[in-house]
N, C-alpha and C positions, 0 to 999 in steps of 0.2 A: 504494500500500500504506500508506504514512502517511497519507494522510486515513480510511483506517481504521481507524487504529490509535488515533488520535485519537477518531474517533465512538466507540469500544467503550470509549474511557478515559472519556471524556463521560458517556458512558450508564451505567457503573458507578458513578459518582458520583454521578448522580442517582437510579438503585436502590440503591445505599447511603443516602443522603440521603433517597430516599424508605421507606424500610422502617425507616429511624427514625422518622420522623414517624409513619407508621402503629402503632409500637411503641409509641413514647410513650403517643400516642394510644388507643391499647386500654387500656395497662398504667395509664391517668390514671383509663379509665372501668371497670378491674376493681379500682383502689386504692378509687374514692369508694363501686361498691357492696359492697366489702371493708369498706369505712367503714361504711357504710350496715347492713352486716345485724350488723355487731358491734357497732352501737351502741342495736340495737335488742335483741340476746341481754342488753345490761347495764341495759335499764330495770329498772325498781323493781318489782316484780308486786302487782298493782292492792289498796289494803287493802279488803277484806270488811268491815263492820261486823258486829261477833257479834250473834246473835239476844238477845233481851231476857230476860230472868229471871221465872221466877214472882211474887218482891217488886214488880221493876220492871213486870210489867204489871198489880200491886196497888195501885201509887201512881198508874200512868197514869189508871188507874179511879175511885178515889179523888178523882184534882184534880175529873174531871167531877160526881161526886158523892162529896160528905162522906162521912163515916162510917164505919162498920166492916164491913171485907172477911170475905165469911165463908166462901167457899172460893174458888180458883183452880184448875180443871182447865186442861189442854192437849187442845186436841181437834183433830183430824184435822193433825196435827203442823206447823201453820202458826199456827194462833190459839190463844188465851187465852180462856177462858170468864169470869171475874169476876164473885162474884156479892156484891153492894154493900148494906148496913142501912142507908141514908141514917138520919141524927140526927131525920126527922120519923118513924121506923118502917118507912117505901116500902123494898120492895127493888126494887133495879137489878140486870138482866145488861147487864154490858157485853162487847164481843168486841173483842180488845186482837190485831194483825199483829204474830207474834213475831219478825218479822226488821225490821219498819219502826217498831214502838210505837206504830203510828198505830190509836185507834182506830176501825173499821168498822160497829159498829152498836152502839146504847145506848138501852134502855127503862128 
């Protein structure tokens, strides 16, 4: 009966011993993605640069050709129309991307 009594003390010791390891063990890998997703709820949320201005897609037009802007429409709510009197008299359309200020086409 004592070497029984023995093995079941044995044995409890080691399912005590082991079901801490396996707790820890969980509780390590439910702390790091506890970590993991709160540290991802506190990033910074991404800066947008604002679309560009009717002035600013008058000087973008402008740098490419001199001269005097003589209207700015907005057309199909993405580009800039510009239309440009260069100093020799030529007029220029330039097509100015209202969110990048990069211009797309220029005659």
């Amino acid at each position: 009966m004592q070497p029984l009594l023995i093995y079941l003390a044995v044995w409890s010791m080691y399912a005590t011993a082991f079901t801490r390891i396996l707790d820890t063990g969980m509780n390590r890998i439910l702390l790091i993605v506890a970590l993991f997703i709160g540290g991802l709820a506190t990033l910074p949320e991404p800066a947008f640069a604002e679309d560009i201005s009717k002035q600013q897609a008058a000087s973008i037009a402008q740098s490419r050709y001199p001269g005097r802007v003589i209207d700015v429409k907005l057309i199909d709510n993405n580009t800039y129309r510009v239309k440009v009197l260069d100093n020799n008299g030529g007029m220029h359309i330039v097509i100015v991307n209202k969110q990048s200020g990069n211009i797309e086409s220029a005659n």
